[in-house]
PQR file of N, CA, C, O and H, with PARSE charges and radii, in Angstrom:
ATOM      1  N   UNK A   1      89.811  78.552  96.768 -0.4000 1.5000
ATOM      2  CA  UNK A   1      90.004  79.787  97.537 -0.0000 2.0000
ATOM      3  C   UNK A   1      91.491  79.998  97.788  0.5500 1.7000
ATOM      4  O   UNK A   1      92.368  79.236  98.195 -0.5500 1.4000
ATOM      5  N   UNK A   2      91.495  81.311  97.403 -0.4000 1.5000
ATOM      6  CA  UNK A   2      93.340  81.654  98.059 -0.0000 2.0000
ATOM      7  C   UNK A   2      93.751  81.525  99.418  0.5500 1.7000
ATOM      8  O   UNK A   2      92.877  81.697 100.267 -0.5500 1.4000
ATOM      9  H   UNK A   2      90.782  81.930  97.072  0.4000 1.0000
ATOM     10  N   UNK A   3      95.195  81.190  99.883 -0.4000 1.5000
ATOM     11  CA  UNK A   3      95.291  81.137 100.910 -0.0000 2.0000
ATOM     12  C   UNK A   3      95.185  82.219 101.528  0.5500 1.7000
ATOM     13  O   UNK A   3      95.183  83.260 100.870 -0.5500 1.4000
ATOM     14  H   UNK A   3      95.905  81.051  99.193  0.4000 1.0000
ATOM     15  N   UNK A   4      95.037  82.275 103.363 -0.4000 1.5000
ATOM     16  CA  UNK A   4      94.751  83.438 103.852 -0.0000 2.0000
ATOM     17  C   UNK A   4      95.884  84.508 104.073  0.5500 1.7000
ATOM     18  O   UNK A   4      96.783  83.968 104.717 -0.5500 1.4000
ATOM     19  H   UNK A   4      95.039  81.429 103.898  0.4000 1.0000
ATOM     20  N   UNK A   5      96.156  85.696 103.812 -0.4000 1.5000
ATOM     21  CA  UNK A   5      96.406  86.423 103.809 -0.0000 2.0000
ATOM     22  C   UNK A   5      97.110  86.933 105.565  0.5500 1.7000
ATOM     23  O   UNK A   5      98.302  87.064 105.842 -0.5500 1.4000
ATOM     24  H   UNK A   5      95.425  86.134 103.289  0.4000 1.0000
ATOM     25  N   UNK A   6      96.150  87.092 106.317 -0.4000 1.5000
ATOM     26  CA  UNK A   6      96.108  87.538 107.760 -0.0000 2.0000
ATOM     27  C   UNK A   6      96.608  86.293 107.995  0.5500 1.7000
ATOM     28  O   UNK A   6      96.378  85.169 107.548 -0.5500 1.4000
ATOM     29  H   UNK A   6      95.181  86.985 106.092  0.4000 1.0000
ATOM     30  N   UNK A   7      97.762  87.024 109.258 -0.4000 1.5000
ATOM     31  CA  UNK A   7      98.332  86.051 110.324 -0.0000 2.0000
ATOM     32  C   UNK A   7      97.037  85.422 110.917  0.5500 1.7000
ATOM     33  O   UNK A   7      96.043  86.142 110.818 -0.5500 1.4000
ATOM     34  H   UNK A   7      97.948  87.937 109.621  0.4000 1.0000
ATOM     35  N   UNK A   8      96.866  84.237 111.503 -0.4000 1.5000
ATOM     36  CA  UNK A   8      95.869  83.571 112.313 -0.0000 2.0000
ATOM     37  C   UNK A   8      95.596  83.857 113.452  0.5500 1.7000
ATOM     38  O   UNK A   8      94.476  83.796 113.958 -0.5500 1.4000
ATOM     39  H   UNK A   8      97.673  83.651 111.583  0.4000 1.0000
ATOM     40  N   UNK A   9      96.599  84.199 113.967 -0.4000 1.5000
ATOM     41  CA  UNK A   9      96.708  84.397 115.388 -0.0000 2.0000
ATOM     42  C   UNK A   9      96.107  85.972 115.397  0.5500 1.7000
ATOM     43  O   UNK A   9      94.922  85.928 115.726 -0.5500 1.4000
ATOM     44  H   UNK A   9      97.509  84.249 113.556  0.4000 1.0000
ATOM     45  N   UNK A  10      96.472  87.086 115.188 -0.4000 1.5000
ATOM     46  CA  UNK A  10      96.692  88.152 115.470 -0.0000 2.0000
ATOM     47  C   UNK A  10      95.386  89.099 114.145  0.5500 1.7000
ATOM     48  O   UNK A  10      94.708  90.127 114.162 -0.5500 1.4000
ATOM     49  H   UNK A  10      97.435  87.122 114.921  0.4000 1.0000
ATOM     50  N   UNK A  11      95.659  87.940 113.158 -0.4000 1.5000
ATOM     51  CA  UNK A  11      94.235  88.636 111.958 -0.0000 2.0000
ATOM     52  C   UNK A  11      94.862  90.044 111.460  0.5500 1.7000
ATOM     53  O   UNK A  11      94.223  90.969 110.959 -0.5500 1.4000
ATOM     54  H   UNK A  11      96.210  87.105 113.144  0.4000 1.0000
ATOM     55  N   UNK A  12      96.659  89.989 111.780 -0.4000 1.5000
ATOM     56  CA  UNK A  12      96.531  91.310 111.034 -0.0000 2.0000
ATOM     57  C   UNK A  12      98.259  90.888 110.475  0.5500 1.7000
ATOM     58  O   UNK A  12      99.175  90.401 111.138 -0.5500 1.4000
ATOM     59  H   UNK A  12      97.178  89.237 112.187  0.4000 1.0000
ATOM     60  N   UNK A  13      98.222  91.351 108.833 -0.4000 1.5000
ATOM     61  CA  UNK A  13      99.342  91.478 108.171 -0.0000 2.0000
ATOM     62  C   UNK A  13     100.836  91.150 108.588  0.5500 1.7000
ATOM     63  O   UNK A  13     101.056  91.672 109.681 -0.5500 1.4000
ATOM     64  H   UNK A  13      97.478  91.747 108.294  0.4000 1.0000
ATOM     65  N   UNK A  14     101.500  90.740 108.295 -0.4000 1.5000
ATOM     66  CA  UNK A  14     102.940  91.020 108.896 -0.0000 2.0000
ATOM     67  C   UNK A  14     103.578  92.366 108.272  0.5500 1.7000
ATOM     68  O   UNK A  14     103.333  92.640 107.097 -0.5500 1.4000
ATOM     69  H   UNK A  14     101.322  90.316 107.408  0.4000 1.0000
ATOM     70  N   UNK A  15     104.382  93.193 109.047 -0.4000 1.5000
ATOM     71  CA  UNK A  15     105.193  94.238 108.445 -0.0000 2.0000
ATOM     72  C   UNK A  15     105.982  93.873 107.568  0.5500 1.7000
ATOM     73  O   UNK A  15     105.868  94.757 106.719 -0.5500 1.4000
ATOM     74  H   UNK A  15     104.581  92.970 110.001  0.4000 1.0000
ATOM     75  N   UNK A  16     106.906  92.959 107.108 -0.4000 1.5000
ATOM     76  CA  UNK A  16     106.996  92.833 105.794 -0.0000 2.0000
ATOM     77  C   UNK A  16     105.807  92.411 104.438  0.5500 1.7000
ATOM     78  O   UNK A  16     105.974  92.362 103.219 -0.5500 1.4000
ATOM     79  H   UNK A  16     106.998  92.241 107.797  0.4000 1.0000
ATOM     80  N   UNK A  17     104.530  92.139 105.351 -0.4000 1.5000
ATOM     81  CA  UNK A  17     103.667  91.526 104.111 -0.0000 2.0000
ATOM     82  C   UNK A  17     103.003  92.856 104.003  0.5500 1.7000
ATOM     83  O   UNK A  17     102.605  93.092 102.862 -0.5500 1.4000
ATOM     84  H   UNK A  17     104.394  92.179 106.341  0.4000 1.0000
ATOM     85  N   UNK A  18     102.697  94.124 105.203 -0.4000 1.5000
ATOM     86  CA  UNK A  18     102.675  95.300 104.648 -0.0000 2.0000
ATOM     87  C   UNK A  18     103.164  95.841 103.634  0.5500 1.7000
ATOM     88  O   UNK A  18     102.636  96.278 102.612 -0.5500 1.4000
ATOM     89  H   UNK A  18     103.020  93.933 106.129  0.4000 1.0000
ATOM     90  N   UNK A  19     104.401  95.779 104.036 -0.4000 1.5000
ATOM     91  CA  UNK A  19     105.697  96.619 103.302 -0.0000 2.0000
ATOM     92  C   UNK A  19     105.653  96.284 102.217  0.5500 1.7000
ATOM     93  O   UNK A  19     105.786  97.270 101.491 -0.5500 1.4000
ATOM     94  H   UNK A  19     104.830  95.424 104.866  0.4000 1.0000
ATOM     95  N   UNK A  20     105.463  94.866 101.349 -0.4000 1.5000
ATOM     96  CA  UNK A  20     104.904  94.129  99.683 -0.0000 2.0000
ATOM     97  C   UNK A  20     103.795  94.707  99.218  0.5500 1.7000
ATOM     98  O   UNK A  20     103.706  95.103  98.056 -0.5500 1.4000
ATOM     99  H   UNK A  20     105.356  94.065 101.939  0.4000 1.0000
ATOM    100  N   UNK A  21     102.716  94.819 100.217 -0.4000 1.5000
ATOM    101  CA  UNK A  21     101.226  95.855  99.743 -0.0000 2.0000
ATOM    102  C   UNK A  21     101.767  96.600  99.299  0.5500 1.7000
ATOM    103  O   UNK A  21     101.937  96.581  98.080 -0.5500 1.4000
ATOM    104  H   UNK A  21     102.789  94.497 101.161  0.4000 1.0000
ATOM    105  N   UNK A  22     102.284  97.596 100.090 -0.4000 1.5000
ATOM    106  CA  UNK A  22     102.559  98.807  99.921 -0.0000 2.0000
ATOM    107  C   UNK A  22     102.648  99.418  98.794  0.5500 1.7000
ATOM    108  O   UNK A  22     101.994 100.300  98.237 -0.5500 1.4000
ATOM    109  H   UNK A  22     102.146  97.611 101.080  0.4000 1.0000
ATOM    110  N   UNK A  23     104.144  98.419  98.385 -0.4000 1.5000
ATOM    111  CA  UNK A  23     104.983  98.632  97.138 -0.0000 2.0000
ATOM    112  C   UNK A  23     104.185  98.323  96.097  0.5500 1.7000
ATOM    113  O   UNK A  23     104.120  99.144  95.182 -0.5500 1.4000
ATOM    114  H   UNK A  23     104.675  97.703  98.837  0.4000 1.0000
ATOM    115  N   UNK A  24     103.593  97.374  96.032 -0.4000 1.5000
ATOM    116  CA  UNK A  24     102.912  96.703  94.711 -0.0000 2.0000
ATOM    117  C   UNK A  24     100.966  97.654  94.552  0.5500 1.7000
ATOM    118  O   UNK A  24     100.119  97.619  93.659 -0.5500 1.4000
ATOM    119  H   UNK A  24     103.646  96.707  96.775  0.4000 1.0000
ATOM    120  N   UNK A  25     101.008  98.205  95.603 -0.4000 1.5000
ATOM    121  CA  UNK A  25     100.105  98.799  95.445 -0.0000 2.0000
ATOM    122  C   UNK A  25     100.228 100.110  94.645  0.5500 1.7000
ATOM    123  O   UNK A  25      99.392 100.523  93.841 -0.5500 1.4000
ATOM    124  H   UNK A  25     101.696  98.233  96.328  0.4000 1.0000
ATOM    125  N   UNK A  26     101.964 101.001  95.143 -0.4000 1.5000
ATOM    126  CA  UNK A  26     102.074 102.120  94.454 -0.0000 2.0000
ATOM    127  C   UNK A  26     102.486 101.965  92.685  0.5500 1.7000
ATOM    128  O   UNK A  26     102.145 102.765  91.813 -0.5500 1.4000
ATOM    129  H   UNK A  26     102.644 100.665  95.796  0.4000 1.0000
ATOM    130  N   UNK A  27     103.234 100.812  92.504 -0.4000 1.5000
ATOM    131  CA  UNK A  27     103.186 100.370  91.298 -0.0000 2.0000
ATOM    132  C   UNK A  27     101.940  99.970  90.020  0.5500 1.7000
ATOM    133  O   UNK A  27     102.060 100.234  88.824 -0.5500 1.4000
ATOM    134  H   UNK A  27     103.511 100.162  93.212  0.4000 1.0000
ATOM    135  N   UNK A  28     100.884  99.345  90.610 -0.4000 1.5000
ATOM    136  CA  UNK A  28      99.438  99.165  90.426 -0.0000 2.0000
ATOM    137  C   UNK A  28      98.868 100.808  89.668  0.5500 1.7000
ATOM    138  O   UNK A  28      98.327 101.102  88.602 -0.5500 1.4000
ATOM    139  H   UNK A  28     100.786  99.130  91.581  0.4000 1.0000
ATOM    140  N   UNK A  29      99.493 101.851  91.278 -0.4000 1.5000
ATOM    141  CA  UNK A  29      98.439 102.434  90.893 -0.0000 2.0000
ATOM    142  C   UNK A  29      99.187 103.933  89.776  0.5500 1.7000
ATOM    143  O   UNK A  29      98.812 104.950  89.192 -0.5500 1.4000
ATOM    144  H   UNK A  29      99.933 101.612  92.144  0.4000 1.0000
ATOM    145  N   UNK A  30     100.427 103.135  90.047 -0.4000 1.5000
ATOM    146  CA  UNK A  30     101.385 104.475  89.151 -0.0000 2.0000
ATOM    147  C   UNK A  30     100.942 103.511  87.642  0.5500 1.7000
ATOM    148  O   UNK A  30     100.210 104.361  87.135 -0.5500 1.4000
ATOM    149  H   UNK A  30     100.732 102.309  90.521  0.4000 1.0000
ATOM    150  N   UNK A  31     100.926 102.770  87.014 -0.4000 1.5000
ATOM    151  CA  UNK A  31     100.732 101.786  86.120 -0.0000 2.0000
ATOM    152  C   UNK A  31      99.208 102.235  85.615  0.5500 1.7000
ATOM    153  O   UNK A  31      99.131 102.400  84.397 -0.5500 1.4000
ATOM    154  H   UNK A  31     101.521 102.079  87.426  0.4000 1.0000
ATOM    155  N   UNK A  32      97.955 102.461  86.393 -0.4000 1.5000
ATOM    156  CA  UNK A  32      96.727 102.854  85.964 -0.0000 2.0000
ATOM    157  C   UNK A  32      95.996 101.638  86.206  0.5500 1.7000
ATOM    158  O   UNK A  32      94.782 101.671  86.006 -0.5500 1.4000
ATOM    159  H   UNK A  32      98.017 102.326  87.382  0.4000 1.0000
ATOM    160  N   UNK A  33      96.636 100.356  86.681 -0.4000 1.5000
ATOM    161  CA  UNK A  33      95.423  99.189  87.032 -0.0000 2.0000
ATOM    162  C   UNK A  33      94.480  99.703  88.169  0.5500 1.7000
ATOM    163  O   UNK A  33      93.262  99.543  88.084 -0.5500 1.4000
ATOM    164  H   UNK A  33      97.623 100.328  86.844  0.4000 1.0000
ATOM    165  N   UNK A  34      94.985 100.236  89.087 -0.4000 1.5000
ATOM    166  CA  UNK A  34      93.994 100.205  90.111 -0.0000 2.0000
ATOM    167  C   UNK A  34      93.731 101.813  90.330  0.5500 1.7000
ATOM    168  O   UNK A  34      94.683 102.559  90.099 -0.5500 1.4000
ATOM    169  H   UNK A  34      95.974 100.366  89.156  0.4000 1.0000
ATOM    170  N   UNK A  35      92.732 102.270  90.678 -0.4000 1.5000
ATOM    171  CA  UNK A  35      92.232 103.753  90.971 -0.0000 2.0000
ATOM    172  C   UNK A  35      90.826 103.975  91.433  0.5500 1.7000
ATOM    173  O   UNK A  35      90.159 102.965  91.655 -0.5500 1.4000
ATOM    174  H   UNK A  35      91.959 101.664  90.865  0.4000 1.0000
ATOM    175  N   UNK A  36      90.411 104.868  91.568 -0.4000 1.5000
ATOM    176  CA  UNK A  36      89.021 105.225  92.476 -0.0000 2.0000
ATOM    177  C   UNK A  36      87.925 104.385  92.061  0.5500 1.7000
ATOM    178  O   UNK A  36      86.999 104.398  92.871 -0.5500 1.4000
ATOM    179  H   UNK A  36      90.953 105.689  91.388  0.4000 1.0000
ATOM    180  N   UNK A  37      87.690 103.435  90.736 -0.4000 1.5000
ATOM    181  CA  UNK A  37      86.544 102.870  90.858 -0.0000 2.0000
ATOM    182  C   UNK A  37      87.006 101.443  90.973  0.5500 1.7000
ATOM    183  O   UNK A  37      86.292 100.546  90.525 -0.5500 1.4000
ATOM    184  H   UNK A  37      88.443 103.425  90.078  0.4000 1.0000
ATOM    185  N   UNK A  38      88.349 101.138  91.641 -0.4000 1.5000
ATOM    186  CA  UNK A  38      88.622  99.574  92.052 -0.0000 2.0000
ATOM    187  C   UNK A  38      87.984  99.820  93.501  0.5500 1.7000
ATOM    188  O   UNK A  38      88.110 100.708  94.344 -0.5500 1.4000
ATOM    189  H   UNK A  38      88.929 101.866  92.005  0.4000 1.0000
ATOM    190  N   UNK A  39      86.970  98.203  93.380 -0.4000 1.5000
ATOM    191  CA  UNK A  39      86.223  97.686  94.427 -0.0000 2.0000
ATOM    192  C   UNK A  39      87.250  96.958  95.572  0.5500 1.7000
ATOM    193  O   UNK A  39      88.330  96.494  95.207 -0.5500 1.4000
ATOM    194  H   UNK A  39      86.867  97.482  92.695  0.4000 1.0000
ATOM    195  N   UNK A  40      86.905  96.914  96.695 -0.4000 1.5000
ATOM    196  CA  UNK A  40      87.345  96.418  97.505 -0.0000 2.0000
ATOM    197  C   UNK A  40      87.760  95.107  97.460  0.5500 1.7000
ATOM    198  O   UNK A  40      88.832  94.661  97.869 -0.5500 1.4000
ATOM    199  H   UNK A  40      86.028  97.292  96.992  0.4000 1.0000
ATOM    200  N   UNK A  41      86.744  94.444  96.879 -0.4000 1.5000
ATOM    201  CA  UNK A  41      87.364  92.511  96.462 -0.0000 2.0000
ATOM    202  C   UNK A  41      88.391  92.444  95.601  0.5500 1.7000
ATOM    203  O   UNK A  41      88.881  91.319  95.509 -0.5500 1.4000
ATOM    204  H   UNK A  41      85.873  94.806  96.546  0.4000 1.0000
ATOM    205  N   UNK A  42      88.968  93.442  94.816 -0.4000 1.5000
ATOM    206  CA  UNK A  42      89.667  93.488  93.899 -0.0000 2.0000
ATOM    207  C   UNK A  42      91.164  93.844  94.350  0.5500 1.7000
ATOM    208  O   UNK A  42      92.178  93.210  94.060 -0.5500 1.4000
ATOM    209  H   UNK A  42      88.570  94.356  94.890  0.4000 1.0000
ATOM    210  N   UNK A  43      91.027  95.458  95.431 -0.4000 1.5000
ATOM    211  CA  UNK A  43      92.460  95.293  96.214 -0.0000 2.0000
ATOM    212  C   UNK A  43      92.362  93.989  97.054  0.5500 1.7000
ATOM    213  O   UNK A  43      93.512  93.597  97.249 -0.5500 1.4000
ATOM    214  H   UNK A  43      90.203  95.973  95.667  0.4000 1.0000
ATOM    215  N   UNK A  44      91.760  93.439  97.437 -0.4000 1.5000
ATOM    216  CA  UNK A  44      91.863  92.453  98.038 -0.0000 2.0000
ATOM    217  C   UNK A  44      92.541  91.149  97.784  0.5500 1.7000
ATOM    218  O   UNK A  44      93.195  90.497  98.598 -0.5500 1.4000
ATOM    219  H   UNK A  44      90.826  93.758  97.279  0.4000 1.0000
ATOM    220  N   UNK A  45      92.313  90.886  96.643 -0.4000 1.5000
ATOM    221  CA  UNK A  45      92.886  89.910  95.690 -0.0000 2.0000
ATOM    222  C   UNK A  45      94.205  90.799  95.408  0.5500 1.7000
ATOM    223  O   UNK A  45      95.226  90.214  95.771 -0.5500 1.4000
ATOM    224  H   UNK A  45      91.781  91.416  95.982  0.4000 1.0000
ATOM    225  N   UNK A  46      94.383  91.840  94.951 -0.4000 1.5000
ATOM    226  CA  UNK A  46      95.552  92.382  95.014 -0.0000 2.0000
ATOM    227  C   UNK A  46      96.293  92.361  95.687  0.5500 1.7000
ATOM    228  O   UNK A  46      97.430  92.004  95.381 -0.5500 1.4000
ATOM    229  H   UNK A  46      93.554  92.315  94.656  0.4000 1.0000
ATOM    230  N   UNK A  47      95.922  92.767  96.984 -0.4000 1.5000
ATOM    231  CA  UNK A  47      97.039  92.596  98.425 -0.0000 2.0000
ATOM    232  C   UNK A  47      97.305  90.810  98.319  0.5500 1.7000
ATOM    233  O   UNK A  47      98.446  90.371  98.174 -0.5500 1.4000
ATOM    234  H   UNK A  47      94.998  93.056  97.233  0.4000 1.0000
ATOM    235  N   UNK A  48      96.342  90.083  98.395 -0.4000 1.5000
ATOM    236  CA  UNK A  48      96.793  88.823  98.523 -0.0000 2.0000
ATOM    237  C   UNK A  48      98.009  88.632  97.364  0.5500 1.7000
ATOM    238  O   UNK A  48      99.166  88.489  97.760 -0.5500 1.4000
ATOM    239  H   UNK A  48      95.415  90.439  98.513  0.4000 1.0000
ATOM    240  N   UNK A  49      97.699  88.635  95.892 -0.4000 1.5000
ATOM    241  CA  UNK A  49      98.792  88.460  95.382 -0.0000 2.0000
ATOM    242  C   UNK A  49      99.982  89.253  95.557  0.5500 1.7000
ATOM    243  O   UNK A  49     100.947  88.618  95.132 -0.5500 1.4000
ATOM    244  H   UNK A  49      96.759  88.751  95.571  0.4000 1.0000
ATOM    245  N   UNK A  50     100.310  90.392  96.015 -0.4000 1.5000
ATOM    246  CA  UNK A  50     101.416  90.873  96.675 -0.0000 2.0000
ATOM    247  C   UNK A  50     102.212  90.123  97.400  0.5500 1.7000
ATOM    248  O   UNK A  50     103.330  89.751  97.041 -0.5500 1.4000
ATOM    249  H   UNK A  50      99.526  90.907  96.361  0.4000 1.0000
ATOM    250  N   UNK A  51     101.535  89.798  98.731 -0.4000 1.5000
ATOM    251  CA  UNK A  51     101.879  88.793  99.385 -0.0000 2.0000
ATOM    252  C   UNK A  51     102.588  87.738  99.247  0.5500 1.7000
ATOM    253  O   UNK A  51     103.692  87.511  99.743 -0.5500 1.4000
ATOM    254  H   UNK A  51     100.628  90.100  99.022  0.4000 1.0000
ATOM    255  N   UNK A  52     101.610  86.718  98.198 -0.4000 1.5000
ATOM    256  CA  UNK A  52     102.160  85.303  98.283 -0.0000 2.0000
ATOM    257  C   UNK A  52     103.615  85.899  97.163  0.5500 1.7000
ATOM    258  O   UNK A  52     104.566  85.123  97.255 -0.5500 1.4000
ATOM    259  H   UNK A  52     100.713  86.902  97.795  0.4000 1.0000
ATOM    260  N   UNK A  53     103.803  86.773  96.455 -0.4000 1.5000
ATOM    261  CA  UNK A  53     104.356  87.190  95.279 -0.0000 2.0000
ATOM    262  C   UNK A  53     105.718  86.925  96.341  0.5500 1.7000
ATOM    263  O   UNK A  53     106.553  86.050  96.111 -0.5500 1.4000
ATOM    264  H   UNK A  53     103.030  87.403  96.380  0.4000 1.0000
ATOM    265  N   UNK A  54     105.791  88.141  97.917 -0.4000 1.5000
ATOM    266  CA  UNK A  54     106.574  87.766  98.559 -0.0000 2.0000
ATOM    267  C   UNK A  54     107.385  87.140  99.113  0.5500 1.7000
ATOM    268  O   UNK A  54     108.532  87.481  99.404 -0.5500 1.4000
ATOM    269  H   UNK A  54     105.113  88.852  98.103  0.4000 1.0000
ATOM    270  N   UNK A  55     106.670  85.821  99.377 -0.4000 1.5000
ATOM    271  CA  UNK A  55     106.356  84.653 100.442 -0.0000 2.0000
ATOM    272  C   UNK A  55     107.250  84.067  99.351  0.5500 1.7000
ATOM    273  O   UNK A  55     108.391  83.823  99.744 -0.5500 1.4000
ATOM    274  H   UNK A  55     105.738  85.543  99.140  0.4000 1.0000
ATOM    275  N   UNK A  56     106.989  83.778  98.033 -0.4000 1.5000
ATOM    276  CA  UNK A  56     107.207  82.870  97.167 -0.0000 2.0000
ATOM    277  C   UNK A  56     108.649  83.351  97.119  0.5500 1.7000
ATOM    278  O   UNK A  56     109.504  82.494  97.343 -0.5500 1.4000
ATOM    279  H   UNK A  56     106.063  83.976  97.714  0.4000 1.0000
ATOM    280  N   UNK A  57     109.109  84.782  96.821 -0.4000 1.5000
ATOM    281  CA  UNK A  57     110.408  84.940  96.932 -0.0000 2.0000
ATOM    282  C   UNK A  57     111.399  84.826  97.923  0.5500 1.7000
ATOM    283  O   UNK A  57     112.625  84.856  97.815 -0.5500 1.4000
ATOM    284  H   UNK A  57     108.415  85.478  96.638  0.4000 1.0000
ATOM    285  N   UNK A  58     110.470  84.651  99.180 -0.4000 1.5000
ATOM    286  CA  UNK A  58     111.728  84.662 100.465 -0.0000 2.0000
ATOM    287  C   UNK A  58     111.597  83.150 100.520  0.5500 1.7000
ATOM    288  O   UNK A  58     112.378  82.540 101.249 -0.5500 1.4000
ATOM    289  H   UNK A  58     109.474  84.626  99.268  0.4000 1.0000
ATOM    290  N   UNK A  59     110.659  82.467  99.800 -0.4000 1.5000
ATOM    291  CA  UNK A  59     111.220  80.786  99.650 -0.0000 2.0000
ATOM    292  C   UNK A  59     112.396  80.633  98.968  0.5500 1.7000
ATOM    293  O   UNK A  59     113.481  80.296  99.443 -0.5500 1.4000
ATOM    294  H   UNK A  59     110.025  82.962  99.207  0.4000 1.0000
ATOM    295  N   UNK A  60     112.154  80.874  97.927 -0.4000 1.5000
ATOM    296  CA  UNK A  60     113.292  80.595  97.019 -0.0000 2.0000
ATOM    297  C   UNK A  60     114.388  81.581  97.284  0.5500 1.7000
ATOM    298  O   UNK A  60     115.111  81.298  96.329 -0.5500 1.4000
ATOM    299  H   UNK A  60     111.273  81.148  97.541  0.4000 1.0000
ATOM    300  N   UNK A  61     115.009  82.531  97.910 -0.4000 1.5000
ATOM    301  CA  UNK A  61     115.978  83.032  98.527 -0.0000 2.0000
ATOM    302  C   UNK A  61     116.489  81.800  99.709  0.5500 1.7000
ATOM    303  O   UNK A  61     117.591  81.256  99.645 -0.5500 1.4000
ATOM    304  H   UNK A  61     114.421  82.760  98.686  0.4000 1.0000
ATOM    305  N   UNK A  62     115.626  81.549 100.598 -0.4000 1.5000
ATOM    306  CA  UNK A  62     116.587  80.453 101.784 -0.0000 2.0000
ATOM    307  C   UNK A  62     116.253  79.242 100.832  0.5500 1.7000
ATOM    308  O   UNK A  62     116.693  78.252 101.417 -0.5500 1.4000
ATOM    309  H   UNK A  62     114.731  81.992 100.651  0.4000 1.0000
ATOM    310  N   UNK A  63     115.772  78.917  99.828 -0.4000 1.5000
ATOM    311  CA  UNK A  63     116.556  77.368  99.117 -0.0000 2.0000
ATOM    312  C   UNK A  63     117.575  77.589  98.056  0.5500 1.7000
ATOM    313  O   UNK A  63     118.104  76.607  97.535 -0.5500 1.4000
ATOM    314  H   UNK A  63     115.414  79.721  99.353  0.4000 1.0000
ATOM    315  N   UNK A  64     117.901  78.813  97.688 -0.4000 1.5000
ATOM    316  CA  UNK A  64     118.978  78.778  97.117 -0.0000 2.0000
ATOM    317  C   UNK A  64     120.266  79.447  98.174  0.5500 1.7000
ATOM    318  O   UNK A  64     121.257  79.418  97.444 -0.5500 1.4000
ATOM    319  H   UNK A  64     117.471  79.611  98.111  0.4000 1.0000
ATOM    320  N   UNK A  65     120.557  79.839  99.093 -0.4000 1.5000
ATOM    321  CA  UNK A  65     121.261  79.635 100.485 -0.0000 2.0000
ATOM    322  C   UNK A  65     121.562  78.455 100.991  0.5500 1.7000
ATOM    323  O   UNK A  65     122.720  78.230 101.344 -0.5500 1.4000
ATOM    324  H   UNK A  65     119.752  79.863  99.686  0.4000 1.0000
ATOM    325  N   UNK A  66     120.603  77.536 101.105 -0.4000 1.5000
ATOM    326  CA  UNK A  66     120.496  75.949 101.143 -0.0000 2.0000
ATOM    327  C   UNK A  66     121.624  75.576 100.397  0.5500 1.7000
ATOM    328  O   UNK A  66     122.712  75.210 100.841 -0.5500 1.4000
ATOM    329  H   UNK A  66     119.663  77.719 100.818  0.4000 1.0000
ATOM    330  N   UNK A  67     121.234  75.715  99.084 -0.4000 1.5000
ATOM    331  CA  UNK A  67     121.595  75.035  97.769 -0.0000 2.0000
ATOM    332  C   UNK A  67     123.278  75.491  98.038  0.5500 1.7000
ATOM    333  O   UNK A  67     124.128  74.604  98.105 -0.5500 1.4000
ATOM    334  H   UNK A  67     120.351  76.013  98.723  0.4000 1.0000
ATOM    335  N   UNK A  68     123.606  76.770  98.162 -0.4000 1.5000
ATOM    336  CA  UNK A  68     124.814  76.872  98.761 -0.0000 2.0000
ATOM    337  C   UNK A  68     125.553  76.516  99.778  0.5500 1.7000
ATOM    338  O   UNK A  68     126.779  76.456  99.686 -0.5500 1.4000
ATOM    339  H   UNK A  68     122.915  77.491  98.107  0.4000 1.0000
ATOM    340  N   UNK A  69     124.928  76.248 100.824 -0.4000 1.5000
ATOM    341  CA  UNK A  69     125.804  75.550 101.672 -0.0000 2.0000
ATOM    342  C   UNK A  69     125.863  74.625 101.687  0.5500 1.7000
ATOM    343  O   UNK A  69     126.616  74.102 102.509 -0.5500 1.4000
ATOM    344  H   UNK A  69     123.932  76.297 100.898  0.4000 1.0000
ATOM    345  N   UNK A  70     125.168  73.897 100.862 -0.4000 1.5000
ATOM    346  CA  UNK A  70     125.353  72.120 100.627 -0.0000 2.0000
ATOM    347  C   UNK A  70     126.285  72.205  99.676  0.5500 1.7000
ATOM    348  O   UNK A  70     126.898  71.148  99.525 -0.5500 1.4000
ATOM    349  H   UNK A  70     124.557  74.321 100.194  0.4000 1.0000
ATOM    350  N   UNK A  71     126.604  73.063  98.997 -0.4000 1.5000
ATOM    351  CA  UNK A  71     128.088  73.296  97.926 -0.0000 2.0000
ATOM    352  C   UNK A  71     128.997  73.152  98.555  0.5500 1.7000
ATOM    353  O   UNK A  71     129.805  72.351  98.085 -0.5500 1.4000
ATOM    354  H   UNK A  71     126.105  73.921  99.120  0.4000 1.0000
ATOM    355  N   UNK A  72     129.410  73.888 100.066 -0.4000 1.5000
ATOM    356  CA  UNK A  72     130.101  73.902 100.441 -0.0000 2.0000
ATOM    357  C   UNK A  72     130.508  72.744 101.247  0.5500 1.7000
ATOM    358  O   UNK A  72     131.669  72.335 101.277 -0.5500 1.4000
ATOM    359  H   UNK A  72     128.753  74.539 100.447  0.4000 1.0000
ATOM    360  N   UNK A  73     129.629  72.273 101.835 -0.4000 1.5000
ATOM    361  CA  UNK A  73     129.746  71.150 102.497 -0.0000 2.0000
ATOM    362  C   UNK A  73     130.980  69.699 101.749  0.5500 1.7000
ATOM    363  O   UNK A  73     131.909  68.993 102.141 -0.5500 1.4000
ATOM    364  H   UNK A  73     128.686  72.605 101.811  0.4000 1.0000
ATOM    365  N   UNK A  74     130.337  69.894 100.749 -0.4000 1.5000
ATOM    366  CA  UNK A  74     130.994  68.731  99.799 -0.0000 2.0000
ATOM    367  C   UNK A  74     132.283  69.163  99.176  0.5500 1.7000
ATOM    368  O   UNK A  74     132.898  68.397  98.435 -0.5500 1.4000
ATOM    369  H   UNK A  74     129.582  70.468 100.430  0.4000 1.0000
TER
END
């Protein structure tokens, strides 16, 4: 199972994990993957991969920041 999506606490999105739907949704649907006969489990899985798509990039943004200031350090 994918990880969850919804904050735990609150059960609802973060505004930047909105703001990734959003985008990747209008792309989706300018593209022709998704449209009036996509089922709900399907944006669903969609929004989730938006998400982690996110998550995964604002990781690797603060470890390569990391990676720089340990440059500097030395």
């Amino acid at each position: 199972m994918p990880r969850k999506v919804k904050d735990p606490i609150t059960g609802k999105l973060s505004r930047q994990d909105r703001s990734a739907w959003t985008n990747y949704r209008r792309e989706l649907e300018a593209n022709g993957t998704i449209g009036m006969s996509t089922t709900e489990e399907q944006l669903l899985h969609y929004r989730r991969e938006a998400v982690l798509k996110r998550r995964m990039a604002h990781k690797a943004r603060i470890q390569k920041e990391m990676e720089r200031l340990e440059g500097l350090e030395a």
